[in-house]
Structures are given as C-alpha cells and as structure tokens.
C-alpha positions as CSV (number, residue, x, y, z in Angstrom):
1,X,163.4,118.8,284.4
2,X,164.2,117.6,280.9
3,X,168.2,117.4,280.5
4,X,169.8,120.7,280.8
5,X,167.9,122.3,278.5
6,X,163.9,122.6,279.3
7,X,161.4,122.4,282.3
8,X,157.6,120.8,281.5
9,X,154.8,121.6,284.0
10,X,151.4,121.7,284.2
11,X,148.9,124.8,284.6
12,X,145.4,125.0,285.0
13,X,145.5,126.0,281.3
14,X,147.6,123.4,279.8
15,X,151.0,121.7,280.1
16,X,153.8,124.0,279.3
17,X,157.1,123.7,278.2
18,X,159.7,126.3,279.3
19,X,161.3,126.8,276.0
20,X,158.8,126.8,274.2
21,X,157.3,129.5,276.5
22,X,159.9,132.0,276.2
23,X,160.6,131.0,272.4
24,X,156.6,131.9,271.6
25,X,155.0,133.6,274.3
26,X,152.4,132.4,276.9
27,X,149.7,131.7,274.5
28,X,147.6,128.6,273.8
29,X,149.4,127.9,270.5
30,X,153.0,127.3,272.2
31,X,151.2,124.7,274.8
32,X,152.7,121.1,274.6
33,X,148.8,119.9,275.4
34,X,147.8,121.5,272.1
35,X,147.1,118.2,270.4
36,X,145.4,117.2,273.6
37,X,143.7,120.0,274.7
38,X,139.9,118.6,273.9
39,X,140.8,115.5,276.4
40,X,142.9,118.0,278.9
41,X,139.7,120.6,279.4
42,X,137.8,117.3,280.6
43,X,140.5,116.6,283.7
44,X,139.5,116.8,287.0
45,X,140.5,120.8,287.2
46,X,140.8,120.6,291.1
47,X,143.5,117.3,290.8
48,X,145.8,119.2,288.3
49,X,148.1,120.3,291.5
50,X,148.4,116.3,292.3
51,X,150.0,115.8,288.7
52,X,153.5,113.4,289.0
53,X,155.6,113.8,286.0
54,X,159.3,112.0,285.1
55,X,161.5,112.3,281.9
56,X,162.9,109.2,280.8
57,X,165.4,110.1,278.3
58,X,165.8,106.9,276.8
59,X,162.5,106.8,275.3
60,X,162.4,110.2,274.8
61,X,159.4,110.7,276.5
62,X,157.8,112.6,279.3
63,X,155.4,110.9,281.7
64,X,152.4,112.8,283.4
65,X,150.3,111.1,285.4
66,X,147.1,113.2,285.4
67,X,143.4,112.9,287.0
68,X,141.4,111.9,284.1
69,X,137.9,111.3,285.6
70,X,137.3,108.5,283.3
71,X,138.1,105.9,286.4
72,X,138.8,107.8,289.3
73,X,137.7,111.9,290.4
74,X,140.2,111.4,293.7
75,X,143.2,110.2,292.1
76,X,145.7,110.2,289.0
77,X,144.3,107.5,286.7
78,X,146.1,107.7,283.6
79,X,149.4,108.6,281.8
80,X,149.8,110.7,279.1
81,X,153.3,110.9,277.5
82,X,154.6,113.4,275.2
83,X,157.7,112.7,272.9
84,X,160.5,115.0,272.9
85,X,161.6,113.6,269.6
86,X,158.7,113.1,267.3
87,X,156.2,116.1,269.2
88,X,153.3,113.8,269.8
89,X,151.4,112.6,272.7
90,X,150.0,109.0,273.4
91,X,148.2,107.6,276.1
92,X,148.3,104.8,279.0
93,X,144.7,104.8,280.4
94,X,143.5,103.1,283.7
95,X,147.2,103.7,285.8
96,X,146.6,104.6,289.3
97,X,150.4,106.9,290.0
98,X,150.2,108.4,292.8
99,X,154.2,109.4,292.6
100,X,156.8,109.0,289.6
101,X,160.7,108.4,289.6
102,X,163.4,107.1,287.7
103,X,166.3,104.0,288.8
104,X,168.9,102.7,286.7
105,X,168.6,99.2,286.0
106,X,171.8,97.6,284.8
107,X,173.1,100.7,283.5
108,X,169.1,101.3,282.0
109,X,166.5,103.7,282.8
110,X,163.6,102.2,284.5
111,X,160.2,104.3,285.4
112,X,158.5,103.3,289.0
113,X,155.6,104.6,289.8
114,X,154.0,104.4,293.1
115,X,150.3,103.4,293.4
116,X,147.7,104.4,295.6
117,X,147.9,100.7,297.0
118,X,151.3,101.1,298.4
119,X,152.7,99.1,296.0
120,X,156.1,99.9,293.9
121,X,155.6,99.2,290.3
122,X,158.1,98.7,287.4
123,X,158.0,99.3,283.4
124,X,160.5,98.0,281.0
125,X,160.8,94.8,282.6
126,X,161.1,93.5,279.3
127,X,158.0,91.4,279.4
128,X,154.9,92.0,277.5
129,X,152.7,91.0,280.7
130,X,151.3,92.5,283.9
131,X,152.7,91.3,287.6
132,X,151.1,88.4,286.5
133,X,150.7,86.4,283.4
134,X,148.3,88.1,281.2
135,X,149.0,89.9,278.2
136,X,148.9,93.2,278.0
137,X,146.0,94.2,275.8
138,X,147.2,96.0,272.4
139,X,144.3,98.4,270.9
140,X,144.3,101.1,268.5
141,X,140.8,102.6,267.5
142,X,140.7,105.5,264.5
143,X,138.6,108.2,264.5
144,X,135.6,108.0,261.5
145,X,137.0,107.3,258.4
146,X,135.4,109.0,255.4
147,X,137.2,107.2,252.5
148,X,136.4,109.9,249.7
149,X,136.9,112.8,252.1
150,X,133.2,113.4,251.9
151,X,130.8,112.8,255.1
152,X,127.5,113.1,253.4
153,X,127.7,110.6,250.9
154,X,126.7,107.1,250.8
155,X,129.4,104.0,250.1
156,X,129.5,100.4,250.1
157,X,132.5,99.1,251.7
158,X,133.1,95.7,250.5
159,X,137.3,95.2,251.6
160,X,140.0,96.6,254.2
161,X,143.2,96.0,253.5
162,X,146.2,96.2,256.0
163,X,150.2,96.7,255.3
164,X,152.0,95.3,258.0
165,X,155.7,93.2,259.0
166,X,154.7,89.9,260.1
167,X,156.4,88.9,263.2
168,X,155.0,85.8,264.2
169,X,152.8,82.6,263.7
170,X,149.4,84.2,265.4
171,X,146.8,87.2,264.1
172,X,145.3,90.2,265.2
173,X,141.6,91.1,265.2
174,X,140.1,94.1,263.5
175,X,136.5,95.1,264.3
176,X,135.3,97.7,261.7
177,X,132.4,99.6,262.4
178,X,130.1,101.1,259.6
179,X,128.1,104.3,260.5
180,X,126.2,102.8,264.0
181,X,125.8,99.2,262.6
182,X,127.2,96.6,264.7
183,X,130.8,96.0,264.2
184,X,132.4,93.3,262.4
185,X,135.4,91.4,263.4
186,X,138.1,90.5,261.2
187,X,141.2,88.1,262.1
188,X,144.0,89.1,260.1
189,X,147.1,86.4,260.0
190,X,150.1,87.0,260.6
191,X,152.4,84.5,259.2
192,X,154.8,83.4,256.2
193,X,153.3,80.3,254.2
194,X,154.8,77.5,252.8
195,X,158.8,77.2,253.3
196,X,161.3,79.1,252.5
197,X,164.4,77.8,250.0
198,X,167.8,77.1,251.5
199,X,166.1,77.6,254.8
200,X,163.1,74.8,255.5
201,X,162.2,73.8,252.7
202,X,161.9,70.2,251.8
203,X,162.0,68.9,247.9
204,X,158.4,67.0,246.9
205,X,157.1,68.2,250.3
206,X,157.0,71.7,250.9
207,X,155.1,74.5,249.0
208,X,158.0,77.2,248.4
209,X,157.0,80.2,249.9
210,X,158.4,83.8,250.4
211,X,159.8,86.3,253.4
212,X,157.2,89.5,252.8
213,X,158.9,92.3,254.7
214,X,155.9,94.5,254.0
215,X,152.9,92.1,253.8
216,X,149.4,93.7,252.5
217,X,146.7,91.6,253.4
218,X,143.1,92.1,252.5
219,X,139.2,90.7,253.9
220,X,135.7,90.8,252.7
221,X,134.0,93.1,254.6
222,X,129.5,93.6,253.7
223,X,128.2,97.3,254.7
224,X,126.8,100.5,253.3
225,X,127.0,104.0,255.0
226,X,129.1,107.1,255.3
227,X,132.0,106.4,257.5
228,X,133.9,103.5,258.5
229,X,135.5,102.9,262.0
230,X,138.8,100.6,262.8
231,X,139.0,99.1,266.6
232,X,142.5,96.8,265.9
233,X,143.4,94.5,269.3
234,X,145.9,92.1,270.1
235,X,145.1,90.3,273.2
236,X,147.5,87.4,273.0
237,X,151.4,87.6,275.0
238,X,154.4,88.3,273.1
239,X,152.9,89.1,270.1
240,X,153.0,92.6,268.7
241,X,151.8,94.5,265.7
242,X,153.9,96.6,263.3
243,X,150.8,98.3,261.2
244,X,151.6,100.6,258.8
C-alpha cells in the first residue's frame, strides 16, 4: 500500500503499480520495472512470490526486496527501491530480507528488515556504518562513456574533470577504465585551501583562500581507445560525496 492513493506489487512480468495500471492499461510500457526490466528478467522467476516490499513515505521510496541470483538462488538478496517522487529506481545489493516493516522512531519512520539469520536490522540509524564500525562502502560505476557520441572512433583521453561541493578534509577515488586496459585510479581532494578571511585566517601566515560551493577539479589521465569507464568509491566513514 502506498498512502491512500496506489498499491505496488510484483508479477511474474514486472512490478506494477495500481494506478498506473488502470491509468494505461496492462501493458509492459505502464510497468514501474520498465527502467529495470533487463536486470528484473535475470531474477530468480520461481522466488518472485517470496518478494517483501514497504513504503516509507519519508523518503519517498518503495522498498522490494527481491531474489536477485547474484548472491543467493534461495533467498531475497538485494533491494531495489523505486521513488515515488522523482520515478527512478536505485539499488542496495548483497541484503539478505527475508521480511520488511516500518516503526516510528521518535516520531520518524524507520525500515526493519528481518534477515534470514534471525536477526532484526535497522536503517536510518543516522550513522554511516554497519552494526559495527566500518564504513559503509560508497560506489557509483557509469556505463561506457563515448565522449563524442561516436563508438567507433579512436580518442586519446588525457584529463577527467569532476564538479562537486566539498564537504570535508578527505578524497574520493576514481578508477577510469579505457576500452579493456587496466583501470587507473585517481584520488580526487576534497578540501578548501589556505584560510578563509574573517574566519581563520592569520595576517603574514596564512595563504587566503576561498569557500567553492561548486568546486571543478581536474587530473591527468594517459590512454587511447573508444570509450571510457568511471568506477567512483568512497570507502572512508562519515564522508560522503555530492558529484554533480
């Protein structure tokens, strides 16, 4: 159920949206999994029925947790979340969710999810870390990027360039792969230099310095071929990336 208004489910087909249903007819083109259909034809067909879904309507999102096959062919291994708000799906791989439900948490929505372990587990704990203490490992891979539109022909890339709001003293790595050479890896920094006037800067000390809200950054980068690939990580805790 998603408020008053809709009802989401999955079919062998798809995942469906009520609304959307009787708005456009049963056909493949009114299917919420239409962006994700490629990926939903490789579930395990026969652990579709086993799907757990929740709303939670503070992020706007709908969670399924779904039989991939990727990590497990007996049980659900992976969420995939659709957006009510912006219509687009994104993915939390290698979750074992056996069962889904929502608790409020000081007057805040809270997903559980039961694993296949027993165990009760929370999100939006307001940490960036597992049970534990390790980070929770940020990556964002692009498809092939053909940089004049054009897969045939040959280019040398020789920079990559990021726009992004720095947020901290730390960086993030960027492995860019050309064609099937191996990949190299780029840190990219995220910080202000030098100090800031009126706020810590020091006369006949400091180097005076600027707050970039929209900082481009650019690295040398050596490789010929006809498509590039971007595999950007952030495996430090507490330290996120705003990439635009």
């Amino acid at each position: 159920q998603v408020d008053l208004d809709d009802s989401m489910y999955v079919s062998y087909k798809g995942i469906h949206s009520l609304a959307a249903t009787s708005s456009y007819g049963d056909f493949e083109g009114a299917f919420l999994s239409g962006k994700i259909q490629n990926s939903f034809k490789d579930f395990t067909a026969g652990r579709l029925k086993y799907a757990a879904s929740q709303y939670v309507p503070s992020l706007n999102s709908v969670f399924f947790a779904l039989s991939t096959g990727e990590t497990s062919q007996t049980q659900n291994d992976a969420f995939y979340i659709y957006n009510t708000k912006f219509k687009e799906w994104h993915r939390w791989p290698e979750i074992e969710a056996a069962c889904l439900m929502l608790r409020s948490n000081n007057a805040q929505d809270q997903l559980l999810f039961g694993d296949y372990n027993g165990r009760i587990n929370k999100c939006q704990i307001g940490e960036y870390s597992d049970y534990e203490t390790d980070s929770i490992i940020y990556r964002i891979k692009t498809g092939t990027i053909y940089v004049d539109n054009n897969p045939v022909s040959v280019k040398a890339f020789k920079r990559i360039g990021f726009l992004f709001k720095p947020k901290g003293q730390y960086t993030f790595t960027v492995k860019a792969k050309i064609d099937n050479a191996q990949p190299q890896s780029l840190a990219f920094t995220q910080s202000v230099s030098g100090a800031q006037l009126g706020v810590d800067f020091i006369l006949g000390t400091s180097v005076l310095a600027f707050d970039s809200n929209l900082a481009p950054y650019m690295l040398p980068i050596d490789g010929y071929g006809r498509g590039i690939t971007l595999t950007i990580e952030q495996t430090g805790l507490d330290e996120q990336v705003e990439i635009y």
